[in-house]
C-alpha positions in Angstrom: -162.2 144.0 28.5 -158.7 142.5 29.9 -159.5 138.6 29.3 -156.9 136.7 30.4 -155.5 133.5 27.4 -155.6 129.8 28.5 -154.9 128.5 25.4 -151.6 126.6 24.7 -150.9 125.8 21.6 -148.5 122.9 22.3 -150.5 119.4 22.9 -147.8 116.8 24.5 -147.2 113.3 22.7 -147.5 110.2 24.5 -143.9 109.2 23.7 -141.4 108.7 25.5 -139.5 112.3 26.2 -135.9 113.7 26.7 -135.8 117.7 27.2 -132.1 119.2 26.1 -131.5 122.6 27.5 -129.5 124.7 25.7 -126.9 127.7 26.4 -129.1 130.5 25.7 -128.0 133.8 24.0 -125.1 134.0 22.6 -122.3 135.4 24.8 -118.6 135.1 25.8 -118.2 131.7 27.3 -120.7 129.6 25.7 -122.3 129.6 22.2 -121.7 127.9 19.0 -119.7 124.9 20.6 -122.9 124.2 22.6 -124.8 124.3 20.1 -123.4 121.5 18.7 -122.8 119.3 21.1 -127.1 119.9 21.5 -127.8 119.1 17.9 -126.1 115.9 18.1 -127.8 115.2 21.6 -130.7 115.6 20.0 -130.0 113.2 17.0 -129.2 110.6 19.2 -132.0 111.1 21.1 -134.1 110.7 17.8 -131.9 107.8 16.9 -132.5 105.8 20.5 -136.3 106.2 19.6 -137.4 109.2 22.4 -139.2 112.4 21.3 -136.6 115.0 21.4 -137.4 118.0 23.0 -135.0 121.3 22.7 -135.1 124.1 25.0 -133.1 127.1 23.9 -133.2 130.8 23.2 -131.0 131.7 20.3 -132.1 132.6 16.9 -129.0 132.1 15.2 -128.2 128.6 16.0 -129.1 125.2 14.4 -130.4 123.9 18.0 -133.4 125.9 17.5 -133.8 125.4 14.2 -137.7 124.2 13.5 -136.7 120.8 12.2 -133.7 119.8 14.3 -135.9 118.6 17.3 -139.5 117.1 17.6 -140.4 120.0 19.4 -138.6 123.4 20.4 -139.4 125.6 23.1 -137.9 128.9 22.0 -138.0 130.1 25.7 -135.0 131.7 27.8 -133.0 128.4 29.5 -134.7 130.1 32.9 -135.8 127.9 35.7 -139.6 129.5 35.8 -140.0 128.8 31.9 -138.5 124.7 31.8 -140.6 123.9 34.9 -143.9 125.1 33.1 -142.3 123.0 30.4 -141.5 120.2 32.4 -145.0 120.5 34.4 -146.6 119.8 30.9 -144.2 117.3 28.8 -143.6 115.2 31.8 -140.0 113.8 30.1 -138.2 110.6 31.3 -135.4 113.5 32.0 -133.6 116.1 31.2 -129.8 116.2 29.7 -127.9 119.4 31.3 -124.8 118.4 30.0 -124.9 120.0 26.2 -125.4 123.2 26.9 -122.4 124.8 28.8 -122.5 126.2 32.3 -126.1 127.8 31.7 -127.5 124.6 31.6 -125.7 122.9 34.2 -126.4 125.7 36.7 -130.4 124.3 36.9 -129.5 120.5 37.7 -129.7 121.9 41.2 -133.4 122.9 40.9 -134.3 120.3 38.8 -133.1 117.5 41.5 -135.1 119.6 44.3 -138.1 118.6 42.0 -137.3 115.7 42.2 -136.8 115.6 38.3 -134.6 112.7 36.4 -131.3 114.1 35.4 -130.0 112.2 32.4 -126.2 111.1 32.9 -124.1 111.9 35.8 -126.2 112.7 39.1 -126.8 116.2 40.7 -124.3 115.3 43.8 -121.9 114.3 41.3 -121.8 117.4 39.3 -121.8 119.5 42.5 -118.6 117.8 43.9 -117.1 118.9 40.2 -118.2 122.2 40.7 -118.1 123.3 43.9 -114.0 124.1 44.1 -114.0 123.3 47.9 -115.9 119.6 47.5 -113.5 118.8 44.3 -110.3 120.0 46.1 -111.2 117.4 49.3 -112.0 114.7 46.7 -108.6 115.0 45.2 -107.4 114.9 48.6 -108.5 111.3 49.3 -107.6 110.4 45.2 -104.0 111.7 46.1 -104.3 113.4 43.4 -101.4 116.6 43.2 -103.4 120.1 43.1 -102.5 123.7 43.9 -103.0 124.7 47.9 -106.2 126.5 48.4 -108.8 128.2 50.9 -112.2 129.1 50.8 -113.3 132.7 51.9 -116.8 134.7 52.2 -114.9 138.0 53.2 -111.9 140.1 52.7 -110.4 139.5 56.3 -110.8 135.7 55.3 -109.2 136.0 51.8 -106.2 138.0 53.4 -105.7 135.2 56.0 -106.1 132.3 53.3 -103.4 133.9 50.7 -101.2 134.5 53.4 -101.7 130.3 53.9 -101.1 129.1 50.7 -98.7 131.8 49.4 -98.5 135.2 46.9 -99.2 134.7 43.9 -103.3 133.9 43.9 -105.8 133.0 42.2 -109.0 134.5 43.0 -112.5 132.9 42.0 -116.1 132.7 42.5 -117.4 129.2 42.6 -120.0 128.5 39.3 -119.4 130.7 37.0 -118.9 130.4 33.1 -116.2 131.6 31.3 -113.7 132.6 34.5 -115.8 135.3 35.0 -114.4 137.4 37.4 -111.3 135.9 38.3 -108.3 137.7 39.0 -104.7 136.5 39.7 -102.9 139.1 42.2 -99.5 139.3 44.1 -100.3 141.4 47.4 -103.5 141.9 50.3 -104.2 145.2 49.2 -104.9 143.9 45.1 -106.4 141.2 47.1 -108.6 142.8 49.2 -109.8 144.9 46.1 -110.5 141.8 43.6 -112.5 140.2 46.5 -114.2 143.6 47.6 -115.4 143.9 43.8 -116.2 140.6 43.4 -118.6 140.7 46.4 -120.2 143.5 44.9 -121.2 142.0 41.8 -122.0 138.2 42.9 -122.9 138.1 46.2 -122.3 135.7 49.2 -120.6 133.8 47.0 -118.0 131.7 48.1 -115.2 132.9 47.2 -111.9 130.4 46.4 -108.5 131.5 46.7 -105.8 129.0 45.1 -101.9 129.2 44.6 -101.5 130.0 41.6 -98.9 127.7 39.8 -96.6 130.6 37.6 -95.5 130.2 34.8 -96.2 126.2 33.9 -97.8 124.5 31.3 -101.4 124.0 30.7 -103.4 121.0 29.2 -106.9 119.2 29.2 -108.3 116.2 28.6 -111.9 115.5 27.4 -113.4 111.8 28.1 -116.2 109.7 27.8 -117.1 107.1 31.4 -120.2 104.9 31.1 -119.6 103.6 34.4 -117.1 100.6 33.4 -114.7 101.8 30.8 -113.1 105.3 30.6 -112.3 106.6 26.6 -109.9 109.6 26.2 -111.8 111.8 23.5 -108.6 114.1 23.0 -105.0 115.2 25.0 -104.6 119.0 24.2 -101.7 120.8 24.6 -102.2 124.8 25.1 -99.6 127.2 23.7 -99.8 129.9 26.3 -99.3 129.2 29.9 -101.4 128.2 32.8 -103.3 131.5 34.0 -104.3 132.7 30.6 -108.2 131.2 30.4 -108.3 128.1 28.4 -110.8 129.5 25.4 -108.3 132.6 24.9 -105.6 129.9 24.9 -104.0 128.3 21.0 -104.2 124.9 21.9 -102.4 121.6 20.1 -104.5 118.2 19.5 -103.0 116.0 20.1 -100.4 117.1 22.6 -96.9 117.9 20.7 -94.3 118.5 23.6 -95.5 116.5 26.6 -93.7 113.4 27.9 -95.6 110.4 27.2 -95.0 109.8 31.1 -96.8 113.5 31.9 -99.3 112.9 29.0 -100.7 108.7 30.7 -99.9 110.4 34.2 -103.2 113.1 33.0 -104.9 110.0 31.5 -104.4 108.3 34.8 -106.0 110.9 36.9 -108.9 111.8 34.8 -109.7 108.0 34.5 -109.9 107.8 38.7 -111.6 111.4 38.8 -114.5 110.0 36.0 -114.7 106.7 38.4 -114.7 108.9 41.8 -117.4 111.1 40.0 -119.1 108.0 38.6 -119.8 110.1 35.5 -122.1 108.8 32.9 -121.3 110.6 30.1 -118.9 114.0 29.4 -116.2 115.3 31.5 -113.2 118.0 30.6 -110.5 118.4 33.0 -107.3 120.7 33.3 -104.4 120.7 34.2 -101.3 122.2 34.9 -97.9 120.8 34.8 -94.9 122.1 36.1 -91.3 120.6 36.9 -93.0 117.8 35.0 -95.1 117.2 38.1 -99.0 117.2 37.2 -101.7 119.5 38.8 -105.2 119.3 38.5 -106.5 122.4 38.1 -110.3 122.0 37.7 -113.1 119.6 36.3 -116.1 120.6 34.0 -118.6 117.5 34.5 -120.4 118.7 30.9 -119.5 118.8 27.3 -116.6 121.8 27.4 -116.1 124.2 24.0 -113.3 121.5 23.5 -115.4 118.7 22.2 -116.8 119.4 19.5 -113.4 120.8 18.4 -112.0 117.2 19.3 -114.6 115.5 17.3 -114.3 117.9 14.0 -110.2 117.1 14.2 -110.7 113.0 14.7 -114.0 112.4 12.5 -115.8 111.0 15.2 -119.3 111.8 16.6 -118.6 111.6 19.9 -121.8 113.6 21.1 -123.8 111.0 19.5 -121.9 108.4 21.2 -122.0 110.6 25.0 -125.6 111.6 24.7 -126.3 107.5 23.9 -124.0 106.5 27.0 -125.8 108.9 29.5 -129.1 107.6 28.2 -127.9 104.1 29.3 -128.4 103.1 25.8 -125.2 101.8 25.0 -121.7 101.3 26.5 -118.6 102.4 25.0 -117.3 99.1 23.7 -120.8 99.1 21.4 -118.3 101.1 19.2 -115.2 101.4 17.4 -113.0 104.7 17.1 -110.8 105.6 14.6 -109.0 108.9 14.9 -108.6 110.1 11.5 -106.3 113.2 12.3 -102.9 113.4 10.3 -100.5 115.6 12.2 -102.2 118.6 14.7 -104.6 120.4 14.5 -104.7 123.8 16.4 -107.5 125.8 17.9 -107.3 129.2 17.3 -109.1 131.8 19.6 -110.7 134.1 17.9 -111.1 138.1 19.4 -113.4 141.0 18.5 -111.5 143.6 19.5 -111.9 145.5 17.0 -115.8 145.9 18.1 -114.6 146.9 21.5 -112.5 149.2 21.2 -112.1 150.3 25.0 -112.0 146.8 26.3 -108.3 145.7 27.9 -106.8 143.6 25.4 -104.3 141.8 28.1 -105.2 137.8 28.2 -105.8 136.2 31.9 -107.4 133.9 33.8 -111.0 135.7 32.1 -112.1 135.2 29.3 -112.7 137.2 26.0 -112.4 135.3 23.0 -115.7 135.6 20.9 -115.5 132.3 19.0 -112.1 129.7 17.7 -111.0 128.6 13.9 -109.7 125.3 13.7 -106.2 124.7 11.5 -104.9 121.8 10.7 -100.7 120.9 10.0 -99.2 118.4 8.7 -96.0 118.7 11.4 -94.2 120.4 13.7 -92.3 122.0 11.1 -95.2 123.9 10.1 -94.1 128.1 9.9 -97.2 129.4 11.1 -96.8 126.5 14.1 -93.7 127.8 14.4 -94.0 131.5 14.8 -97.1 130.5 16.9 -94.7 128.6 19.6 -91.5 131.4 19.5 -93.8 133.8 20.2 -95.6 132.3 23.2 -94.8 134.4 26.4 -94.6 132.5 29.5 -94.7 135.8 31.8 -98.2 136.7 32.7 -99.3 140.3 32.9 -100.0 140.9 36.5 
């Protein structure tokens, strides 16, 4: 006899309730960072007196660990499992900004539900990550970026590279980790990066941007609760722009930027955060050549970054974002005191070795497993050194 189970074991509180979704398995892009940033979410969820609710898939992280929220669903961070979820908890919301691009990717279904999105709005995320709607809003900012196009075919991609000029970077819009992107010099290595790429995500818009050669990369990660705008950390990467920025060494804080290049980045991540209206996280990059500034693209989220940034200055800033996009405190509620003497560098961190058939050339992909952090005292540091001497700026084509 086939009877079919009705019983659910998991009887909602009458609390007031915050659902975190997490960044699922483990893979190349997203994993430990995330993690995290969640388990500090969901502290200062605890802390601001909601239920705490984690949603994640991943045995071998703390997120999901049986005392770290008031309740874990250890389901797949899939739209068809959080709505049942959400159908029974009823939260005041839902925070998509811990847990990497996974999480992100369902604000879009959850504001067709018409379901509270804790922090920065759907819209506002969208204009982020859709690459055509950001490059129009830095448009009206004034706001120096590389020429692009937007294409849904090869004939279109050919025509749009042919605009803005060889070389190119090709990319799908949404995706984690640069997957699939490509940098090429001709239409035929164009039409075969955009051929492939329609193969294996399709209809996808695809966005085709000059790509700036052999420059200088940086980020910045900040905190905007609507009013003021804090600058969680200036990082510096070793490698050049092109070379994705998890495979990249990166300095905190920067070590050979001008201070005029360094407040020119603060300046336009201060008007982005504002045009945004974020409430909560944002990471943006840039590029800089001939000491002119580009933005290159903004992440409206908590980025692998961040919690590197708050390991090197001693501050919890997760704790202090989650509490800003709650609306339960402003960033002047608290003082910060970077306790970082000299740098500290994040180191990428490959497998290789466990992949032995896997192209080992960096680019604009990415295909570092995990970082180190290492901290100098200065500049004058030998393993800093060898590090900077033996940076290439040529990219492998």
């Amino acid at each position: 006899m086939n009877q079919k189970l009705t019983h659910n074991e998991s009887v909602p509180s009458k609390k007031k309730k915050i659902i975190v979704l997490g960044s699922g398995p483990n893979r190349i892009g997203q994993g430990i960072e995330f993690d995290y940033c969640c388990v500090h979410g969901l502290l200062a969820i605890k802390e601001c007196g909601y239920e705490a609710i984690m949603v994640n898939c991943n045995p071998e992280t703390v997120s999901t660990d049986f005392d770290m929220a008031d309740k874990l669903y250890f389901e797949p961070v899939y739209w068809e499992h959080l709505w049942e979820i959400i159908e029974l908890e009823k939260p005041d919301g839902v925070i998509v900004q811990l847990g990497g691009q996974t999480a992100l990717k369902l604000a879009k279904r959850l504001n067709e539900k018409g379901v509270k999105i804790i922090g920065t709005s759907f819209d506002n995320m969208d204009i982020a990550e859709d690459r055509g709607r950001f490059s129009d809003l830095l448009k009206e900012l004034d706001i120096p970026y590389p020429q692009y196009g937007t294409a849904y075919t090869a004939d279109e991609a050919i025509e749009v590279a042919n605009k803005v000029g060889y070389p190119v970077l090709v990319r799908p819009s949404y995706v984690l980790g640069g997957q699939r992107m490509r940098i090429v010099i001709n239409d035929d290595e164009l039409e075969k990066a955009v051929i492939s790429l329609l193969k294996h995500i399709p209809n996808n818009k695809i966005l085709i941007d000059h790509f700036l050669d052999r420059c200088q990369e940086a980020e910045i990660d900040g905190i905007f609760d609507g009013e003021t705008f804090h600058v969680m950390g200036v990082m510096e990467h070793i490698e050049p722009a092109g070379i994705h920025s998890g495979d990249s060494n990166a300095v905190l804080p920067a070590f050979n930027l001008t201070p005029l290049v360094v407040t020119t980045m603060e300046y336009y991540a201060e008007k982005i955060a504002r045009a945004l209206d974020i409430r909560g996280l944002i990471n943006i990059q840039f590029a800089i050549k001939d000491n002119k500034v580009f933005v290159i693209e903004a992440n409206p989220r908590a980025s692998r970054t961040t919690p590197f940034i708050a390991k090197a200055y001693q501050i919890p800033y997760l704790n202090v974002a989650t509490k800003v996009m709650l609306g339960e405190a402003k960033l002047k509620d608290f003082i910060f005191e970077k306790k970082l003497e000299g740098f500290a560098i994040k180191e990428p961190v490959f497998s290789f070795n466990k992949f032995p058939k896997v192209n080992k050339e960096l680019g604009p992909e990415m295909k570092s497993t995990g970082e180190a952090i290492r901290f100098i005292k200065d500049l004058r540091d030998p393993y800093f050194r060898q590090l900077y001497k033996e940076k290439s700026m040529y990219l492998s084509k």
